[in-house]
C-alpha positions in Angstrom: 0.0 0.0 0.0 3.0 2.8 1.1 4.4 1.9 -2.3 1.6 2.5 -4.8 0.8 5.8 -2.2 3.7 7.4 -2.0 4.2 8.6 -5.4 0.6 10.9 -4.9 1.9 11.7 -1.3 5.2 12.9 -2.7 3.1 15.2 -5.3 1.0 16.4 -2.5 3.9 17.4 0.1 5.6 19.4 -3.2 2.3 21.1 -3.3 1.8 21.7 -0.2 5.6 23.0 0.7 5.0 25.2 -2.9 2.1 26.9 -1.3 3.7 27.5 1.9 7.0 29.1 0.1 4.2 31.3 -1.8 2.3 32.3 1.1 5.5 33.1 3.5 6.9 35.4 0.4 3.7 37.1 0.3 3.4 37.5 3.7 7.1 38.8 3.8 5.9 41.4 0.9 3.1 42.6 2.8 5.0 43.1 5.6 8.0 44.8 3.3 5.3 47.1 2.1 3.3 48.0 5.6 6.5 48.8 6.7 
């Protein structure tokens, strides 16, 4: 079962690690530009 899964899992965590990257930049903007 972990071997047929993990390739989706993988996919998911390089989604899920994209949108944090994209969402901590942003953040990091905002704060650039309220500052």
């Amino acid at each position: 079962m972990a071997e047929t899964r993990a390739p989706g899992l993988s996919g998911l965590i390089e989604r899920v690690s994209a949108v944090q990257s994209a969402c901590s930049s942003e953040v990091r903007l905002r704060r650039g530009i309220a500052a």
